[in-house]
C-alpha positions in Angstrom: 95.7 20.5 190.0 96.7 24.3 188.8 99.8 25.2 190.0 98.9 27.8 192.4 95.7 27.4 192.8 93.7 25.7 195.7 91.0 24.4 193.3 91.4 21.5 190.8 90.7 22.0 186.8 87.7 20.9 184.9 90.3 17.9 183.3 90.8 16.6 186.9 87.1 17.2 188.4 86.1 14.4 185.0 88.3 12.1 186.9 85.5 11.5 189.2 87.7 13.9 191.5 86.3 15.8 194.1 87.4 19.2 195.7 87.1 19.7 199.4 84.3 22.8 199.8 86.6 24.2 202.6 86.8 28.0 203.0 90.0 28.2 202.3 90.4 31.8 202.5 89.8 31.7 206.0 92.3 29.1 207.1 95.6 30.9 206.3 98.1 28.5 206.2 102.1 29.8 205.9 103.1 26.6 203.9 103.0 26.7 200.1 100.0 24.4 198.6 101.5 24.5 194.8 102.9 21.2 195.1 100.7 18.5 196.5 96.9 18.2 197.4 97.1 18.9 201.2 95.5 21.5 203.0 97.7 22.0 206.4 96.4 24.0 209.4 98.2 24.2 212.8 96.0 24.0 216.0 97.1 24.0 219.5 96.7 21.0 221.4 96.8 20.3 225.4 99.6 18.2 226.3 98.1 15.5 228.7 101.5 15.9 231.5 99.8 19.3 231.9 96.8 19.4 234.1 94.4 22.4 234.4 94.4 23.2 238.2 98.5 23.2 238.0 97.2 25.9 234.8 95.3 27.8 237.1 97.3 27.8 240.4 100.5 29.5 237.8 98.3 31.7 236.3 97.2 33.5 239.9 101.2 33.9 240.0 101.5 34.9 236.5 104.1 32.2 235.6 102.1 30.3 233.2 104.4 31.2 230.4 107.2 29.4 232.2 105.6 25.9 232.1 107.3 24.5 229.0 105.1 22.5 226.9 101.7 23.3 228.1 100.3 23.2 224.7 101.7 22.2 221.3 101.1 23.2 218.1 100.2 20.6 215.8 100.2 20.4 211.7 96.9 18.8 210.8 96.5 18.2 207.0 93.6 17.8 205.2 93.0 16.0 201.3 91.9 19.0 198.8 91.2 15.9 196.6 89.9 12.7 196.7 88.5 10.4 194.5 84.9 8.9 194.6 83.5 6.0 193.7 80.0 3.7 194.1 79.8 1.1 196.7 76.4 -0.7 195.8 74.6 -3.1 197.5 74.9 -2.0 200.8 71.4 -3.6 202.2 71.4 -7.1 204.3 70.5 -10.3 202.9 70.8 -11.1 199.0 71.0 -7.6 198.9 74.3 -7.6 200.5 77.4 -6.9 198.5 78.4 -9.6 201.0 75.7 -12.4 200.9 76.6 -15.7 200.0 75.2 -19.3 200.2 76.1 -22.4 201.3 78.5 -23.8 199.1 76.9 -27.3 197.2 80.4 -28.7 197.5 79.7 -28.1 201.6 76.4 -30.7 201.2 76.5 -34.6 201.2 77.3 -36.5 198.7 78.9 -33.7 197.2 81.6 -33.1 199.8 82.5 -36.5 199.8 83.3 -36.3 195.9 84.5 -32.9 196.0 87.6 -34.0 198.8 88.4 -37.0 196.3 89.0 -34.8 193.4 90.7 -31.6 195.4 93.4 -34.2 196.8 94.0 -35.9 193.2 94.1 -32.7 191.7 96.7 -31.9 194.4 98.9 -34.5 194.4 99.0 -35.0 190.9 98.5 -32.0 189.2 99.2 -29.0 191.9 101.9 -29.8 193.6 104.2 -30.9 191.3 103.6 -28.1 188.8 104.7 -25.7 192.1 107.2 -27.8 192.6 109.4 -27.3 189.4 107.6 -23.9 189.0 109.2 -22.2 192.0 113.0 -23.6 191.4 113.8 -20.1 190.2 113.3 -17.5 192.3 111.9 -15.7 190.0 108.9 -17.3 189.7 108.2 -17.0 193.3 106.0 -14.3 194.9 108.9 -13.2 196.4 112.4 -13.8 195.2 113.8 -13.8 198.8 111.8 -16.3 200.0 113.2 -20.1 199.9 112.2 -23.0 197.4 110.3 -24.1 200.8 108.3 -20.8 202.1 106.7 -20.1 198.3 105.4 -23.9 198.2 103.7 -24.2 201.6 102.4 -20.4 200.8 100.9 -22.2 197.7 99.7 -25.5 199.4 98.2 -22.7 202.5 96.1 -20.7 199.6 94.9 -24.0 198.2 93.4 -25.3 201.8 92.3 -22.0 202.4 89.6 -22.3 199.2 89.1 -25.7 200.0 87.9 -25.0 203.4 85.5 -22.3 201.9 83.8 -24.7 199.3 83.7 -27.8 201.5 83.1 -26.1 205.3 85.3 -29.1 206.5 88.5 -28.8 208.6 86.8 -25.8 210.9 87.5 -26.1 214.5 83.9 -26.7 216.1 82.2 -24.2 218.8 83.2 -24.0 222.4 82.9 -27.3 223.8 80.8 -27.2 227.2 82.0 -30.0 228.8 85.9 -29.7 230.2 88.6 -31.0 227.4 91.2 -33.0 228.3 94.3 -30.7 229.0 97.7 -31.8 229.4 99.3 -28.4 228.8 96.9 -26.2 230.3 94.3 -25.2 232.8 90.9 -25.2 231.7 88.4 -22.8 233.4 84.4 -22.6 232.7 83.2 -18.5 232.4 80.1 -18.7 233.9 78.6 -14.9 232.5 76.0 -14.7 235.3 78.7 -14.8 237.8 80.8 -11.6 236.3 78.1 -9.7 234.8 76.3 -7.2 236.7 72.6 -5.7 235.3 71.0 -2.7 235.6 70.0 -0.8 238.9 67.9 2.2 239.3 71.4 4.4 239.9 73.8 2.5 237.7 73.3 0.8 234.1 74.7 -2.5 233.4 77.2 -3.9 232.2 76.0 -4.6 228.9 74.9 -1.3 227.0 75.7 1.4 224.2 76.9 -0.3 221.0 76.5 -4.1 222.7 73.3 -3.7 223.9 71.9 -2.1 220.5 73.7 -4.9 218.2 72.6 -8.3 220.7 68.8 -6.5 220.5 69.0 -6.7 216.6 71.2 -10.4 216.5 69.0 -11.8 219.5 72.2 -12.2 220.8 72.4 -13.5 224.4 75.3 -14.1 227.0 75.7 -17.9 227.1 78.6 -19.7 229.2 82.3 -19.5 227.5 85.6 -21.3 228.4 89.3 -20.7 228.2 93.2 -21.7 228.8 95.9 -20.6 230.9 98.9 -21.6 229.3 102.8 -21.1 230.5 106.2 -21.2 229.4 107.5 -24.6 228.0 109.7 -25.0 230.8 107.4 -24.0 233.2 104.6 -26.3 234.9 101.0 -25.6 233.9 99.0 -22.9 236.0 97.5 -24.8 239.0 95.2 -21.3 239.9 92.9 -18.9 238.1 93.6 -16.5 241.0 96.5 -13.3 239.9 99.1 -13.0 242.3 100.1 -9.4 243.5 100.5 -7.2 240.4 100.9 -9.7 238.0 101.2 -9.1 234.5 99.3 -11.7 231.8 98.9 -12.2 228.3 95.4 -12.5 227.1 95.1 -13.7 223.4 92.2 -13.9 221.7 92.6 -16.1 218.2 92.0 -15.8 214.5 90.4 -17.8 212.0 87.6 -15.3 209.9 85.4 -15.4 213.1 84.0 -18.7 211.6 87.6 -20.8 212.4 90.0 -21.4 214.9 90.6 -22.4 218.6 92.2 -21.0 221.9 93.0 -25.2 223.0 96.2 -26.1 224.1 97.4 -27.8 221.0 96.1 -24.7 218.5 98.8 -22.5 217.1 98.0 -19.2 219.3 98.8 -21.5 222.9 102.0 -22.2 220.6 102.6 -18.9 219.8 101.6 -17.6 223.0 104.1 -20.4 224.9 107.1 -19.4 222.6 106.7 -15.4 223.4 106.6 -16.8 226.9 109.7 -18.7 227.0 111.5 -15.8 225.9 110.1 -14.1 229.2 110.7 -16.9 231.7 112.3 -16.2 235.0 112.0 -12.5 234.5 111.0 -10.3 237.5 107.8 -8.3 236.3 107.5 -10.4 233.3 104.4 -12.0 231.9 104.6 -15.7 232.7 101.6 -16.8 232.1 98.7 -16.3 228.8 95.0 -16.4 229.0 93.5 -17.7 225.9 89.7 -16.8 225.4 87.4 -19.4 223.7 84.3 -17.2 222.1 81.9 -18.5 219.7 82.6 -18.8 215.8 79.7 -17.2 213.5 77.7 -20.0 211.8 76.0 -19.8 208.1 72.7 -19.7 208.7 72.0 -19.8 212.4 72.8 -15.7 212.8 71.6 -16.3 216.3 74.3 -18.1 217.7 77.7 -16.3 217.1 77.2 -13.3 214.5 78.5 -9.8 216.0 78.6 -8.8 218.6 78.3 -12.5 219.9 82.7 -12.7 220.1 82.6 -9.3 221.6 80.3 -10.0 224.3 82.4 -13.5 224.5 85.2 -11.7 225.0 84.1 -8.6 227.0 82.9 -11.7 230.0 86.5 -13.0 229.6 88.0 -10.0 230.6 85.8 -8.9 233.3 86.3 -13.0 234.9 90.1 -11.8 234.4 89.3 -8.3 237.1 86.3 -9.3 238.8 87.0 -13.2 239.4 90.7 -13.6 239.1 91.9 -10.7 240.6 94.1 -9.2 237.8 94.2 -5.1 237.2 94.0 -3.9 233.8 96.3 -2.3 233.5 98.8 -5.5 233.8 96.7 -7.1 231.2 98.4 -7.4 227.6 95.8 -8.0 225.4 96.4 -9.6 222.4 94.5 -10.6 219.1 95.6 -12.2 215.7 93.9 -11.7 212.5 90.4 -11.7 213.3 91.6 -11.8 217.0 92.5 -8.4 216.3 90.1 -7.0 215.1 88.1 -8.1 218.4 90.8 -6.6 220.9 90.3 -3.1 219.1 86.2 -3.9 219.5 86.6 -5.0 223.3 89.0 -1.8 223.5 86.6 0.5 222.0 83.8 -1.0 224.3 85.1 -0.4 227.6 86.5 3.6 226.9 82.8 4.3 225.5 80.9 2.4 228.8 83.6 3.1 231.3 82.6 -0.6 232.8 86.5 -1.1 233.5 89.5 0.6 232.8 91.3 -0.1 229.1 94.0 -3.1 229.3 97.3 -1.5 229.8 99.0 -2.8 226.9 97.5 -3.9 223.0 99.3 -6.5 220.8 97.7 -7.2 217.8 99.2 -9.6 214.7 98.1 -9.0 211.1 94.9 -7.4 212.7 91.8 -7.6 210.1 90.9 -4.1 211.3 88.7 -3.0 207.8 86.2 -5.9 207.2 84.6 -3.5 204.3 85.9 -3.0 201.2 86.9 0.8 201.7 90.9 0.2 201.2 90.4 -2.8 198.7 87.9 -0.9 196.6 84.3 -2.1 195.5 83.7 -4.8 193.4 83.1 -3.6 190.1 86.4 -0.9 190.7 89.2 -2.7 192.4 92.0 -0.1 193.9 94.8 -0.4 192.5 96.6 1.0 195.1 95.2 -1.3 197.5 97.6 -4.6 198.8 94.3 -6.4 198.2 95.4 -6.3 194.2 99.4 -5.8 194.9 99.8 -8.8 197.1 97.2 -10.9 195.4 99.4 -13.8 194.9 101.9 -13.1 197.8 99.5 -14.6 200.6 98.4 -17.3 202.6 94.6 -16.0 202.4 93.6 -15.2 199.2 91.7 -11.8 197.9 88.9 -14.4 196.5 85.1 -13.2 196.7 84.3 -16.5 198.3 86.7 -16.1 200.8 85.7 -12.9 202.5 82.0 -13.2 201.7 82.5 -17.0 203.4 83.6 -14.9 207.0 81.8 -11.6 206.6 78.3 -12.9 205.6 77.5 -14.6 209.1 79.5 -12.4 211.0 77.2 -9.9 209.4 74.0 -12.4 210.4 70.8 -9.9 210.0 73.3 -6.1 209.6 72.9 -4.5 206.6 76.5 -4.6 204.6 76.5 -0.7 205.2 77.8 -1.8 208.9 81.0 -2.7 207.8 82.0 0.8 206.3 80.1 2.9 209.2 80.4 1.0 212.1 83.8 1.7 214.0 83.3 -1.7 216.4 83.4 -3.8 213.3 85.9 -1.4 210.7 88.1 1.2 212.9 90.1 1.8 209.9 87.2 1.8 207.5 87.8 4.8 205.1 84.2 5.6 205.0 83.8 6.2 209.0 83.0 10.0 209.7 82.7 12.2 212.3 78.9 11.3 213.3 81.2 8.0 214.2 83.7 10.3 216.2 86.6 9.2 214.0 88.6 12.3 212.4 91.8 13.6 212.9 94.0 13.8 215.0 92.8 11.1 216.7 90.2 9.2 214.8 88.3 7.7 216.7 90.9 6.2 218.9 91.1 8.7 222.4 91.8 6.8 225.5 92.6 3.8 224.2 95.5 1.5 225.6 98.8 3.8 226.2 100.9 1.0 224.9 100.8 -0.7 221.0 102.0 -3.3 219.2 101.2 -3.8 215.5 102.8 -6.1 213.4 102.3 -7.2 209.9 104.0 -8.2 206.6 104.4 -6.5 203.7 103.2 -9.5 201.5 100.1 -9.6 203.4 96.7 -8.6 201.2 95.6 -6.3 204.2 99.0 -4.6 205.1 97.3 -1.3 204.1 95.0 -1.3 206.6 97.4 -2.4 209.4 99.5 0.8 207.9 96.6 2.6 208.3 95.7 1.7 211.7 99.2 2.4 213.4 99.2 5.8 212.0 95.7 7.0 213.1 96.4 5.5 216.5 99.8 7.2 216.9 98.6 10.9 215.0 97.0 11.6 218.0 99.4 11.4 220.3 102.7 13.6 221.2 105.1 12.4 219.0 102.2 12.3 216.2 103.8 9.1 214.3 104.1 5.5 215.3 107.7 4.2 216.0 108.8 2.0 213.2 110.5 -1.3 214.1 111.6 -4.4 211.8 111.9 -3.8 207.9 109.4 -0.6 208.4 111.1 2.8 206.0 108.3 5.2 205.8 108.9 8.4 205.5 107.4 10.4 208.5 106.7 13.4 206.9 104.3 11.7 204.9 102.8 10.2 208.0 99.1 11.9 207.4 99.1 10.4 204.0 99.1 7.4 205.5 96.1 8.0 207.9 94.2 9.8 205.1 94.9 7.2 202.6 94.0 10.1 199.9 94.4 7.9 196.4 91.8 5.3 198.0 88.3 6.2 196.9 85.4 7.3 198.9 81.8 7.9 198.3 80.3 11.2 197.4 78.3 11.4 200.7 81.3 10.7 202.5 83.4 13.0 201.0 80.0 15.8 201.5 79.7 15.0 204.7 83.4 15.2 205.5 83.4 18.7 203.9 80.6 19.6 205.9 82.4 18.6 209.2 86.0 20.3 208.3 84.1 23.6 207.4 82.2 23.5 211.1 85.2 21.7 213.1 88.3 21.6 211.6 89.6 18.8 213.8 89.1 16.9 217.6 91.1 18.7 219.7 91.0 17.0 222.8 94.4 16.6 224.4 97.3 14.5 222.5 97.7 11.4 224.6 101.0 9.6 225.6 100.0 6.6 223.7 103.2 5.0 222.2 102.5 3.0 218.8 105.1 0.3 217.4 104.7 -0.5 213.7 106.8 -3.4 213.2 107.0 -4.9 209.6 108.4 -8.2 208.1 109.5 -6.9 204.5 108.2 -10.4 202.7 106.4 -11.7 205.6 102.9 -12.9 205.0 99.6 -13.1 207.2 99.9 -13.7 210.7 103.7 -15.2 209.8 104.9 -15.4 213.6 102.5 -18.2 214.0 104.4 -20.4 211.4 107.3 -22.4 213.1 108.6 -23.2 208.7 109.1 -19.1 208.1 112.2 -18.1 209.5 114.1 -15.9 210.6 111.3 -13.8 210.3 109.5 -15.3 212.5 111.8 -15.6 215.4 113.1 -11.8 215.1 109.6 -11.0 215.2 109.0 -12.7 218.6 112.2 -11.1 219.9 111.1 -7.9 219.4 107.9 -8.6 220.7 109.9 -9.6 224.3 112.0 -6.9 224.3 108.5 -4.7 223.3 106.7 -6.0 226.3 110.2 -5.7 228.5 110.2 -1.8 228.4 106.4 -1.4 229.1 
């Protein structure tokens, strides 16, 4: 860009750079532009403390002015730049950028032949060529970690490639008849009984985004299960019932939605037990977890659990919690690892758009796959090479192959087009390509009224720390203090917050970026009132996906969880 000018040369435009069409002359700014690409404007926003018939009742007495922090003046920045790139095949089907079939290795006989050669090849070949490999440190992914953590990341990769050729080792569906629990209490979600429909005054429950996605999926509410786990030390829950204001965990588990389980003896009742123990015996404190069991998305059979099948899984959970159980939202702790995640922020965004009940007080999400596009990563003939997706390639227990995320995204996609991933805030809410026709812009893009209290943690090994980077800062940049509170190994700079929530070297597509323009010139920004929403970043500096579930990566992994009490003690 010209020094001193607002508009980029002809040499950078060839780039496949592309200026902002903002009438710049008539948003003065006082701060200097010559050395960066950011447009910054200040706005006014409502502080939420501050309610409008207090405003009124001062301003009859003419002591408005004295109220201290009625409104604040924010700095909103906006990218003069940004690059732009193709995304093709954005249809559904084969011509999905997604689409993939069913592995041959997945079919008898050849599965059978396939697990005889991937274990020879592993015990013979693999393993010991890790095994002398990773004696120096430097031939680790990362040099901290110990002889130990770089093999079982290695061995974890492996499986996770193996699982996605063969289809074997996946936790089966929710199991209708009741499991033998040892741990636990097993309860049976009957939707019928927690559901309410429509009535000539009042809609029903199931509406809006839910309603248009289970008309397209054939979707239909079927009967669910889950756990309610305790402490180690303490005896297993012998009621569903909540006692007066109690507090509970609810955790919703990973796994690609196409793996995993919420049972007793899976690693999110471990995980979920361990954060508890650190809790026990504390007055106000958690000391129980619900753990949700919603259906996995099947190859093939797109009726049974594609989107929004977990959502509306997990949206009956949580209205058995309220409407059944007795518990109040706002003591509800909601919780999601992985693609567990990425369902809390969908069961989130679901109940502030429909009002059916109030928000869960508190979020907690772990290594949350909140952009199941390719908008951070880059498409695949273009790979960014700014994205984690190519930095931490080989510094992960999941891996950045194409059969990998086609294996999960494809039937969680089931009949939607591709294009759902990048425009669809329920599926990506950090998807670079959402726009304002998707009510996501700044300051708080997309994410106004949800839970007043966040936790997001991730490691900076993990191929999709960007996006977990990306979401804390949209999530906090609406709120007062405008930047999420770093914990851990985080160091970012907070005056380079926005770039963080703008993401302005990652490319976007023309029409985004006309759109956008379009949008900026007509409405600058939301300004709604900042929230009090406080955001918690924490960061493991070499942790890798989802690393407080694994008992072999410590200290990590135990700091991690300690933070996580002490989080949930100040709420």
């Amino acid at each position: 860009m010209r020094k001193g000018s607002l508009a980029p040369d002809a040499s950078y435009e060839s780039k496949s750079q592309k200026s902002f069409c903002v009438d710049h002359a008539s948003m003065s700014s006082d701060h200097g532009l010559d050395d960066d690409k950011w447009l910054r404007l200040s706005f006014p926003f409502p502080l939420p403390h501050v309610q409008r018939k207090r405003e009124q009742d001062l301003d009859l007495h003419g002591q408005r002015d004295s109220v201290p922090g009625r409104r604040t003046m924010r700095m909103i920045h906006f990218p003069l730049t940004l690059p732009t790139t193709d995304f093709p095949n954005q249809g559904q089907g084969q011509l999905s950028e997604f689409f993939v079939q069913r592995p041959i290795w997945a079919m008898e006989p050849c599965r059978t032949l396939y697990c005889a050669a991937f274990a020879t090849y592993m015990l013979c070949l693999y393993v010991p060529y890790k095994a002398v490999i990773n004696i120096p440190p430097c031939n680790r992914p990362r040099r901290s970690w110990t002889w130990k953590k770089a093999m079982l990341v290695s061995l974890i990769r492996r499986c996770t490639v193996f699982i996605c050729k063969t289809h074997i080792l996946l936790t089966g569906q929710p199991s209708e008849k009741p499991p033998k629990c040892t741990k636990s209490l097993y309860v049976h979600i009957d939707p019928q009984t927690v559901l309410s429909g429509s009535e000539s005054e009042k809609p029903g429950d199931i509406r809006g985004e839910l309603a248009r996605a289970m008309k397209l999926q054939r979707i239909k509410p079927v009967c669910i299960s889950g756990f309610f786990v305790a402490g180690p030390d303490e005896p297993i829950p012998a009621s569903d019932r909540a006692m007066p204001d109690e507090r509970i965990i609810v955790h919703l588990h990973g796994g690609a939605y196409w793996m995993g389980t919420a049972n007793e003896k899976s690693p999110s009742a471990a995980f979920c037990r361990d954060l508890l123990r650190r809790l026990e015996g504390e007055k106000g404190m958690p000391q129980r977890a619900f753990l949700v069991e919603y259906r996995l998305a099947r190859h093939g059979d797109y009726e049974h659990g594609s989107y929004p099948a977990a959502l509306l899984d997990a949206f009956v959970a949580y209205l058995y919690l309220i409407r059944t159980c007795g518990f109040r939202p706002e003591n509800i702790i909601l919780s999601g690892d992985s693609s567990g995640g990425n369902l809390a922020l969908a069961l989130c965004r679901y109940l502030r758009d429909e009002g059916v009940e109030n928000v869960p007080g508190s979020l907690l999400l772990l290594s949350p796959w909140c952009d199941v596009s390719r908008s951070h990563s880059g498409p695949l003939p273009a790979p960014n090479p700014f994205s984690t997706t190519v930095l931490n390639n080989q510094s992960d227990v999941i891996t950045a192959s194409l059969l990998y995320r086609n294996s999960a995204v494809c039937p969680l996609l089931g009949r939607l087009p591709a294009s759902e991933t990048y425009k669809n805030p329920y599926i990506s809410p950090v998807s670079l390509q959402l726009d304002a026709q998707s009510g996501v812009y700044p300051p708080h893009w997309g994410f106004c009224g949800f839970p007043r209290h966040v936790f997001i943690n991730t490691g900076r090994a993990e191929l999709n720390s960007e996006q977990h980077v990306t979401l804390a800062h949209r999530m906090a940049e609406g709120t007062v203090s405008g930047v999420p509170q770093y914990s851990g190994d985080c160091d970012y700079s907070e005056d380079r917050a926005h770039n963080m929530s703008w993401r302005d070297q990652f490319p976007r597509t023309k029409g985004w970026v006309s759109r956008h323009d379009s949008h900026v010139q007509r409405h600058a920004c939301d300004q709604r009132p900042l929230e009090n929403r406080r955001v918690v970043l924490d960061e493991a500096i070499d942790g890798v996906h989802i690393y407080p579930f694994f008992l072999w990566f410590e200290p990590e992994r135990s700091d991690t969880l300690d933070r996580i009490a002490a989080w949930i003690r100040a709420l």
